[in-house]
Structures are given as structure tokens and as C-alpha cells.
C-alpha positions as CSV (number, residue, x, y, z in Angstrom):
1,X,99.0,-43.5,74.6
2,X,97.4,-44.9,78.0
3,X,93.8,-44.8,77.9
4,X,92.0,-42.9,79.9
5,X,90.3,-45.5,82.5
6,X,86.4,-45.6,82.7
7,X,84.1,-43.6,84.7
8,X,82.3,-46.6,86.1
9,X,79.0,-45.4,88.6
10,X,76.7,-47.3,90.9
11,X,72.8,-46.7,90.0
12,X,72.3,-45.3,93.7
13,X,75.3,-43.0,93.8
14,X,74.2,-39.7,95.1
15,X,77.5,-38.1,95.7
16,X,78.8,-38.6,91.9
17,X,82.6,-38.1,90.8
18,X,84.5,-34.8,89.5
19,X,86.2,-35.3,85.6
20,X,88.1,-33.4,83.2
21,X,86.2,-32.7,80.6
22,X,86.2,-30.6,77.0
23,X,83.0,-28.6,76.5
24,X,81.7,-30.4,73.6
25,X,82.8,-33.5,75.5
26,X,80.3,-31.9,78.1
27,X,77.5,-31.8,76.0
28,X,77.3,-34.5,74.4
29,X,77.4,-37.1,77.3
30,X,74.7,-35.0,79.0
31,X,72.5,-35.4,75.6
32,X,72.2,-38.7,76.5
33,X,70.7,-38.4,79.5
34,X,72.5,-41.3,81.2
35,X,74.1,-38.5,84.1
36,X,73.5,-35.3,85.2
37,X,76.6,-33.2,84.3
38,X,77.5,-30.1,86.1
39,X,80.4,-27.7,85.8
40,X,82.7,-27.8,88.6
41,X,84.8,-24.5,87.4
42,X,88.2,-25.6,85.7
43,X,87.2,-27.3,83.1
44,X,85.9,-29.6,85.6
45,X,82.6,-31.3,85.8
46,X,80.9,-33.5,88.1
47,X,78.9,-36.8,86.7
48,X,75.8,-37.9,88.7
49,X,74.0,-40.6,88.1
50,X,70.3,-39.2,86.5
51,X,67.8,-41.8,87.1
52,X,68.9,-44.1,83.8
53,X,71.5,-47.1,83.7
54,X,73.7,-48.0,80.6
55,X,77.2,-47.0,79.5
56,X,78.2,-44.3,76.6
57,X,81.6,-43.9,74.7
58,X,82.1,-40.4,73.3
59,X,86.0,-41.1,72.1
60,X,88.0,-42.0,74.2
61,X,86.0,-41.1,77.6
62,X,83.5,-44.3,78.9
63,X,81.3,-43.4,81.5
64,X,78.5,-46.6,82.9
65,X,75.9,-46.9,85.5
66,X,76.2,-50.0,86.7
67,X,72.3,-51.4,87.5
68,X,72.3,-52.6,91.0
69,X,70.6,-55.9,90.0
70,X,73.7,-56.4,87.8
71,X,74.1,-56.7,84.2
72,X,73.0,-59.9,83.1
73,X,69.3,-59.4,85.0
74,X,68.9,-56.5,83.4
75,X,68.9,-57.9,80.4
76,X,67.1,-60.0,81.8
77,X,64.5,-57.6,82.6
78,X,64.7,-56.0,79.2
79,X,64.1,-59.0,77.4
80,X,61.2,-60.3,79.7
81,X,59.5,-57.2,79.3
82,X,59.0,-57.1,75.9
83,X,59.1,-60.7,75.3
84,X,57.9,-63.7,77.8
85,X,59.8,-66.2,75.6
86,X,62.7,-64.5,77.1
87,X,64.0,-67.3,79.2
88,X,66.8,-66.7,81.9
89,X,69.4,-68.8,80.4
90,X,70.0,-66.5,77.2
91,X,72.0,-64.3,79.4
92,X,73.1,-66.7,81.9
93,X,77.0,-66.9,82.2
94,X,77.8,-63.4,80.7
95,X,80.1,-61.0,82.1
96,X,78.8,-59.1,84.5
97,X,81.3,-55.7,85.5
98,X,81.2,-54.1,81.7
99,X,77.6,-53.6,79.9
100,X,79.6,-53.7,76.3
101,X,81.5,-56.9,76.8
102,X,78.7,-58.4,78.6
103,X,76.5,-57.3,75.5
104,X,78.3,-58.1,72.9
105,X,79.3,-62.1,74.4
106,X,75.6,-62.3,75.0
107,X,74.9,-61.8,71.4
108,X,77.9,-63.7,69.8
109,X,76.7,-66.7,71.6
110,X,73.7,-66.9,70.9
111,X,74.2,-65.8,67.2
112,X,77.2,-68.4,67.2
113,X,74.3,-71.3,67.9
114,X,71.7,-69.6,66.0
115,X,73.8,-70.1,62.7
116,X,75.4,-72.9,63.2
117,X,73.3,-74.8,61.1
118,X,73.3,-72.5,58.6
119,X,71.5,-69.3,57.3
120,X,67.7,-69.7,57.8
121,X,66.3,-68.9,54.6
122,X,62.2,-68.3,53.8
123,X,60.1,-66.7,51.7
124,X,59.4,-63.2,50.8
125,X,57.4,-61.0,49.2
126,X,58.7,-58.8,46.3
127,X,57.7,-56.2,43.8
128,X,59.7,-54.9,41.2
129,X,59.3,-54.1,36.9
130,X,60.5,-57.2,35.0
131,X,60.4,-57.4,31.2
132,X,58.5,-60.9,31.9
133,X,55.7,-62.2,33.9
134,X,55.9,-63.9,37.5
135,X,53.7,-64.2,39.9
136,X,51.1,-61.5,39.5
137,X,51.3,-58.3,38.2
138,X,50.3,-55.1,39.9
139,X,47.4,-53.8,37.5
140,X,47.3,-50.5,39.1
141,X,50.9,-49.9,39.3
142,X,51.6,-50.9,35.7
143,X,48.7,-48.8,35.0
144,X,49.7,-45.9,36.9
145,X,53.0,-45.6,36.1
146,X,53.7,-47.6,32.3
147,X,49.9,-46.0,31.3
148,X,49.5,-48.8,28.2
149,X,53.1,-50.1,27.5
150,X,53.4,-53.8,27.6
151,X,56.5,-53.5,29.3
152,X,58.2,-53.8,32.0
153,X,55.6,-55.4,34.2
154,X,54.7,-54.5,37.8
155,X,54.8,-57.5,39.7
156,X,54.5,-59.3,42.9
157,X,56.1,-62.6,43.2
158,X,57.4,-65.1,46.5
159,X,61.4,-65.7,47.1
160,X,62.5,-68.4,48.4
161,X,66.2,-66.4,50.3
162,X,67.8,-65.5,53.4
163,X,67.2,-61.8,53.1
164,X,63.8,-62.3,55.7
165,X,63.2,-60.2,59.1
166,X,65.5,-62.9,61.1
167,X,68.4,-62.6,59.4
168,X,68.1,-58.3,59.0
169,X,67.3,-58.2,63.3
170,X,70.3,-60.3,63.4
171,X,72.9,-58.7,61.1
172,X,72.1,-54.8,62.1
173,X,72.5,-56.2,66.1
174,X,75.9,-57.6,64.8
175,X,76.6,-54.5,63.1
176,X,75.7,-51.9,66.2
177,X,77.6,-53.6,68.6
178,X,80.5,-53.7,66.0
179,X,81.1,-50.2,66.7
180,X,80.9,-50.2,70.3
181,X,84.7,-49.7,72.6
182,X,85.6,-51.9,74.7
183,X,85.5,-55.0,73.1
184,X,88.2,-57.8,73.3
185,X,89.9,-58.3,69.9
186,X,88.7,-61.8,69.7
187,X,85.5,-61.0,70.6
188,X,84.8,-58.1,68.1
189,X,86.6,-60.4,65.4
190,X,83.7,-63.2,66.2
191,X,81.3,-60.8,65.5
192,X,83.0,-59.9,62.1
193,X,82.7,-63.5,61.5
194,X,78.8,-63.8,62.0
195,X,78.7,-60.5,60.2
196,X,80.3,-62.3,56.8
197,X,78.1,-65.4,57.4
198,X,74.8,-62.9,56.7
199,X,76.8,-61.1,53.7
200,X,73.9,-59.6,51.2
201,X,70.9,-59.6,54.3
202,X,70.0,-55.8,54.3
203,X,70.9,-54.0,57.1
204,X,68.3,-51.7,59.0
205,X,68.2,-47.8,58.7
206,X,68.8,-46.8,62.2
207,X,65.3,-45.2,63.9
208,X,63.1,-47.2,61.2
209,X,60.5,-49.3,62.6
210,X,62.3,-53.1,63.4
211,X,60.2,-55.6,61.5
212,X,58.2,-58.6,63.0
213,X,58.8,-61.9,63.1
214,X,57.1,-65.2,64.6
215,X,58.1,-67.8,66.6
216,X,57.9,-71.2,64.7
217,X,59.3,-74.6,64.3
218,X,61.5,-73.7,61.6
219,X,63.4,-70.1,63.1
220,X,63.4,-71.7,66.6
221,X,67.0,-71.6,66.7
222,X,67.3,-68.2,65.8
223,X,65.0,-67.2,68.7
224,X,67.3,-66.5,71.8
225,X,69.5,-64.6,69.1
226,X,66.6,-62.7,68.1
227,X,65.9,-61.4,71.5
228,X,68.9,-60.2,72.1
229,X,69.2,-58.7,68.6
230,X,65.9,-56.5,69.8
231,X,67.4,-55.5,73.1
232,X,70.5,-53.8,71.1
233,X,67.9,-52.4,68.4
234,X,65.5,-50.8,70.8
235,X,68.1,-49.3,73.2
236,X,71.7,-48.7,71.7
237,X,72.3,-45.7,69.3
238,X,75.6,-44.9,67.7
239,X,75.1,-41.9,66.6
240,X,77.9,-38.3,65.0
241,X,79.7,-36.5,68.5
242,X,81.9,-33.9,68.9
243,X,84.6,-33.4,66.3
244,X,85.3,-36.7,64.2
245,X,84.1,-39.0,66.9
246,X,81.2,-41.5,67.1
247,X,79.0,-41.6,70.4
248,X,77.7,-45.1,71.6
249,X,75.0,-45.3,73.9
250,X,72.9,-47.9,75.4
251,X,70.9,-45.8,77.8
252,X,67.6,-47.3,79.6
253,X,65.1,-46.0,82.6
254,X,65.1,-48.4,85.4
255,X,61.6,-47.5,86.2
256,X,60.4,-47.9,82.6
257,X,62.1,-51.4,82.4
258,X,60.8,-52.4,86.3
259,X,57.2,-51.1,85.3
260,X,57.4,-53.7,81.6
261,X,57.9,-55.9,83.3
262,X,56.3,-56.3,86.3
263,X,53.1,-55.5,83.4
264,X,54.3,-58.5,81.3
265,X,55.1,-60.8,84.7
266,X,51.9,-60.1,86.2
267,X,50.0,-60.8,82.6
268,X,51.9,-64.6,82.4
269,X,51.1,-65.3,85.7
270,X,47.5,-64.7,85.8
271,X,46.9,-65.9,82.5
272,X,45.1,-69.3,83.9
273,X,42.6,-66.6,85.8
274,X,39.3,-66.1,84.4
275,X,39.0,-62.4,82.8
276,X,42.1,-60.6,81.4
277,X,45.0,-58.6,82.7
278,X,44.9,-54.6,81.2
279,X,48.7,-53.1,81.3
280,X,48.1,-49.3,81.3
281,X,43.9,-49.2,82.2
282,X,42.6,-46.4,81.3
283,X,40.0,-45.0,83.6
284,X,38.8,-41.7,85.4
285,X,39.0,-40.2,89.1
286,X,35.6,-38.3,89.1
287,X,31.8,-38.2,88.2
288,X,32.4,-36.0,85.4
289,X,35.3,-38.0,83.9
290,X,38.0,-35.2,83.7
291,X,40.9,-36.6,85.7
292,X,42.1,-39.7,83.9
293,X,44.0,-42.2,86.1
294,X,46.2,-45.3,84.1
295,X,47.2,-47.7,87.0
296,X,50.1,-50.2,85.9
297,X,48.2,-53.2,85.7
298,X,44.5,-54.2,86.5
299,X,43.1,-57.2,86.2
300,X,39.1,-57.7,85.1
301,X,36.6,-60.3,85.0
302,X,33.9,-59.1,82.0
303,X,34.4,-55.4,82.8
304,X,35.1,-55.5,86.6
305,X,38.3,-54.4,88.1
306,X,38.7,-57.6,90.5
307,X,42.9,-56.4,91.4
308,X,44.6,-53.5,90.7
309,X,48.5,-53.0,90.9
310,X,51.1,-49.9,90.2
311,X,54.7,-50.8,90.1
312,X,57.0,-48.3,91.7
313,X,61.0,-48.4,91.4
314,X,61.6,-46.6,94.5
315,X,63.9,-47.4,97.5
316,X,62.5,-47.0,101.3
317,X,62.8,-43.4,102.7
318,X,65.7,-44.0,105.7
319,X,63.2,-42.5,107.9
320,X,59.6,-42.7,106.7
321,X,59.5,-46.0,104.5
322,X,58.0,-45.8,101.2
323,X,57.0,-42.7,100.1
324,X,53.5,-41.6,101.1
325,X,52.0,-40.2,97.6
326,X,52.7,-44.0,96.7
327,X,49.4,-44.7,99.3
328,X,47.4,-41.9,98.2
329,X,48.0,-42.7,94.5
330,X,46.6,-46.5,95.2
331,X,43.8,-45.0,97.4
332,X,42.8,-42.9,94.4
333,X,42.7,-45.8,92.5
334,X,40.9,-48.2,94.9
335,X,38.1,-46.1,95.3
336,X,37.6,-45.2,91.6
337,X,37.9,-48.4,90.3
338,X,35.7,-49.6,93.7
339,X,38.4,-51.9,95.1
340,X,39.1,-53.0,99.0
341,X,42.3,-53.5,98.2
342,X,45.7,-52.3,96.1
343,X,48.9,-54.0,95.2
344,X,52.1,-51.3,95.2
345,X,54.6,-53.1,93.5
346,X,58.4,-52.2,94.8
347,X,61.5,-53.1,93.5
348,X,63.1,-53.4,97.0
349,X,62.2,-53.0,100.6
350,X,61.8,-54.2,103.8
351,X,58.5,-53.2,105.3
352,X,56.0,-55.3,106.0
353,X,53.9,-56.6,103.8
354,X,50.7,-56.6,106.0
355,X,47.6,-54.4,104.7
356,X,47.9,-50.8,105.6
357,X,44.5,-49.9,106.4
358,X,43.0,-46.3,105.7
359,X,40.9,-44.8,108.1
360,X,37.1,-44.5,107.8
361,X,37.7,-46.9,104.7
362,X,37.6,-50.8,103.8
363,X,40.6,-49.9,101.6
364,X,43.6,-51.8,102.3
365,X,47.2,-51.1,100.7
366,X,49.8,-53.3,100.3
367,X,53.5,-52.7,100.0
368,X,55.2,-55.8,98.0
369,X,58.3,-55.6,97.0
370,X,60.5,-57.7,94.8
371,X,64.2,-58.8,95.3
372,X,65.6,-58.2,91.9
373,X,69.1,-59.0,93.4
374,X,67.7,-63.0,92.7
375,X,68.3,-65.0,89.8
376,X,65.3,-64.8,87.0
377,X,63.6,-68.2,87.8
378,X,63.2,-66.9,91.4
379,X,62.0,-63.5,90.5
380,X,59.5,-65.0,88.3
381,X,58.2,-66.9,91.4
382,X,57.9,-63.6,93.7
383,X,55.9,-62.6,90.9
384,X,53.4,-65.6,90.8
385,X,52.9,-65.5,94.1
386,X,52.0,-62.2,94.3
387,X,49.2,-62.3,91.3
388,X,48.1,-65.7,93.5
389,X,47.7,-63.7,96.5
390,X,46.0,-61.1,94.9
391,X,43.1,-63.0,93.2
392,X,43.0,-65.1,96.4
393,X,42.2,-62.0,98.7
394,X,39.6,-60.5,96.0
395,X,36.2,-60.5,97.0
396,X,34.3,-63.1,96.3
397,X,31.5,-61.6,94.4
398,X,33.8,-60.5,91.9
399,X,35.4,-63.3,91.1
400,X,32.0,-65.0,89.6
401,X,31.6,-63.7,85.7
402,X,28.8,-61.5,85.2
């Protein structure tokens, strides 16, 4: 039987497309959130992109929003965000039309070159009962639960194995993507392969808590791997859909992802700036402190606000440019945090990037936007230059520490 082919969607598609689809079918793709889906009549719905980009498999029916900065800088993106080891070759070269494929080669590679050494192994801490002693044993455990018996013994001991954080991110990232359509039969027999290599690492209960690991001489292999492996944790669910079938979803919010970052960017690139970068500042409007504002990013020296920046993933209005609640928003923030000047931080545009001026004010606002259609190096280098512009323009006064 022919499959059905994909709904494929741009991210700025305002029109949508029209698709038979079953009720449950219905649901389902509109739980998770990656369209807008509304009946049609007939059994006949129309898909609209709602804001989110990422691809979801309920059966045999694929629909993906295709990220117009394509696939591999999203990831990109992702990565970045949450990690500034992230480095622009560990998804360079990947398939960039389907978000599974491109995934799930993104992953096999760099878990293909993570192991090829070998399993990394290191220690671990474990308590169990054991009829002897090693290590140390848990007095209060064996006295709370053996209350006087000699045996078994509480204890705590160090294991030297390969069942350590590395190897669990790695193997459940292997596993989720095992289950996701779409996937050449070599490809998803490679990632069998690397699944058998980690045979007996526990695999991680879906929704718990990922744990932590540190970058050091002896996992630095594993450490492109690793990022990936947390990309595919954090944002791809596989979870029961309508009848017998599974749904797959990696599903993520542009302006979340543009916002991490441009926190995380900002952060690294005025790290050799005296003071601190704040992602999230928490501050307040008025005297009596009851209208909290939280720009994006604000950078202090001892406890003054010296720049202040709000990232926005907006297009230009066709008529009006950006939108105007953008300026008020930044003139809010300017004059609480008593600032001549605020950086709104756009993920594409075309307007000037001269100071917009507000009347009976020194407050100047400046529209900067970013070309994420670039490659990541290049990006990375808008993004210096605009935390060196910023500091350069700040008032002298406040650069001087208090």
C-alpha cells in the first residue's frame, strides 16, 4: 500500500493546506501543538502552521514545519542555547529537507565517532544490601530497616563500569529516535548497531529529569554526541495515539529557541566585560514595586544596569516595520532600569539600525536584527558585534565599578 506523502509546511505559511483526516487523527496532531487544526466540513481539515516548528508522525500521516533558517541551524540554535560548547560543525553536512533523517544522521555520526574507541567507562556510586562489607555501610539505613541483624549490610561503594550519565544520555537518544518514521533502512539499522554497543547501560524513564555530566579530558569524545543526545531528550516525545498507533513528536517554539539563545550568545560574548550578564532580570516598573518587568538579557557592572536587551522573533509589519509595543516595551525598560539606550533584538529585518529617539526623552531604541539564514560562525559574529556596540555606546560613568 502507497504511503500517504508528507504534509510538509513553511514556518511563515499563513494560508495552510486542506487534509483528510479521521477525528482521532484530528486530535491528536492538534495535542501537539505543532498546527492549528480546523474542520473544513467532510471530514476535511485545514493544517496551519501555529507558531512552533518540528515534524509529528501519528501512523501513517507526517506533517513538519520546516524552520526557515533550515534544519541543521536549528539545531544549531537548539544546541547553542543550552550549551556554548555546541560548536557549528556537529551538525554541519546533515540533511537538510526532513527533521527525522536530518536528526537521526546527526546523531549516528557523532555517536559512530564517540564510540569508536570504545565504551567510556567511570565510576559510580552504588548502594544496595550485600551479605558482606564494601565500602561503607549506611548506619542509618541498616538501622532503619534491618533494626539489629547483622545482615545484609546497607552499603555504599564506587564501580568502576559503563553504566555512568554518558552512556544512559547516549543510549535513550539512540533508543527515541529508533522509533521515529522516516528513516532509511540503513540508517535506522546503524542506530540498532550503537544501540547493541551500550547493551546493559539503563535506559531513561521518559519525563524524568536527564542527569548531568561534565566536560573532561577523558568523555571528550563523547561530547558532540552528548549534545545532540540532549537536543532529542529535551524535545522529542513518543508517546500512545489513537488506536494502536505511536505518535512522534519533536515540536519546539521558535521564539523560545531565538530568545536561549540570543541569552546564551549575548552572555559568551560579553564574558571578557567587567560585571556580569543576567538572562531573565528581574526588576519592577513602579515606585511601589507591583509591576514586575524581566527583560531578556541585561548586563550589570556591581548592581548597575549598564545595557539592556529583549530578543523578539518577529518579522517586519509590510506596512509599519516592527511592531510598535516592541518600542514601548524597551522604553519601559529603559526608564526603569535608568538607561539611554535599549537593544531590541530581531530575528530578521531590514530597517535601519540607527537609534529611534523618543520624544521629550534621552532614550534611544535600537532595532538589530540578526540574519539567521547565515551559517553559525557568522551568526555568532552578528552577535559579538552587537554586545561590542552596546558596551561601547554605554555611558561612561557606568562603565567604572562602583
Amino acid at each position: 500500500m502507497t504511503q500517504p506523502e508528507p504534509v510538509l509546511l513553511g514556518e511563515l505559511d499563513r494560508t495552510g493546506t486542506i487534509r483528510r483526516l479521521d477525528d482521532d487523527h484530528a486530535v491528536a496532531l492538534a495535542a501537539t501543538k505543532l498546527v492549528e487544526v480546523g474542520p473544513e466540513g467532510g471530514g476535511k481539515w485545514r493544517l496551519l502552521p501555529a507558531g512552533q516548528v518540528g515534524a509529528v508522525s501519528i501512523g501513517d500521516l507526517h506533517v513538519q514545519v520546516q524552520p526557515k533558517t533550515g534544519i541543521s541551524s536549528l539545531l544549531f540554535l537548539l544546541g547553542y542555547a543550552k550549551d556554548p560548547g555546541f560548536r557549528p560543525e556537529d551538525v554541519s553536512g546533515v540533511p537538510d529537507t526532513d527533521l527525522w533523517p536530518a536528526l537521526a544522521e546527526s546523531l549516528v555520526r557523532q555517536a559512530e565517532r564517540a564510540l569508536g574507541p570504545g565504551v567510556l567507562q567511570g565510576y559510580r556510586t552504588v548502594e544496595e544490601s550485600l551479605p558482606l562489607v564494601r565500602g561503607r555501610i549506611r548506619i542509618a539505613d541498616q538501622v532503619a530497616r534491618h533494626a539489629g541483624l547483622p545482615l545484609p549490610l546497607e552499603v555504599r561503594y564506587d564501580e568502576y563500569a559503563p553504566d555512568i550519565p554518558e552512556n544512559q544520555l547516549l543510549r535513550t537518544a539512540l533508543r527515541r529516535m529508533l522509533v521515529v518514521p522516516r528513516l532509511r533502512p540503513d540508517l535506522r539499522a546503524r542506530l540498532a548497531h550503537l544501540d547493541g554497543r551500550l547493551d546493559g547501560i539503563q535506559v531513561l524513564t521518559p519525563g524524568a529529569p536527564l542527569p548531568t555530566w561534565r566536560l573532561t579530558r577523558i568523555n571528550a569524545r563523547y561530547a558532540a554526541a552528548l549534545r545532540l543526545a540532549q537536543i532529542v531528550l529535551r524535545n522529542q516525545s513518543a508517546e500512545p495515539g489513537p488506536g494502536e498507533v505511536t505518535v512522534a513528536a519533536f515540536v519546539v517554539s521558535m521564539a523560545k529557541v531565538f530568545e536561549d539563545f540570543v541569552t546564551t550568545a549575548l552572555r559568551e560574548a560579553l564574558y571578557g566585560q567587567p560585571g556580569r550578564t543576567d538572562g531573565q532580570y528581574r526588576s519592577r516598573l513602579d515606585v511601589q514595586r507591583t509591576i514586575p518587568i524581566r527583560p531578556d538579557v541585561v548586563h550589570l557592572i556591581g548592581r548597575r544596569p549598564v545595557a539592556v536587551f529583549d530578543a523578539k522573533y518577529k518579522l517586519e509589519d509590510a506596512s509599519s516595520g516592527y511592531p510598535n509595543a516592541d518600542v514601548y516595551q524597551m522604553l519601559a525598560y529603559c526608564t526603569a532600569l535608568e538607561l539611554d539606550r535599549g537593544w531590541l533584538v530581531y530575528a530578521q529585518g531590514t530597517a535601519p539600525r540607527e537609534p529611534l529617539r523618543v520624544r521629550n526623552t534621552s532614550i534611544d531604541v535600537i532595532r538589530y536584527w540578526l540574519d539567521l539564514t547565515t551559517g553559525p560562525a557568522d551568526l555568532l559574529r552578528q552577535v559579538s558585534k552587537l554586545a561590542a556596540r552596546a558596551i561601547s555606546q554605554a555611558p561612561e560613568h557606568l562603565l567604572q565599578p562602583a
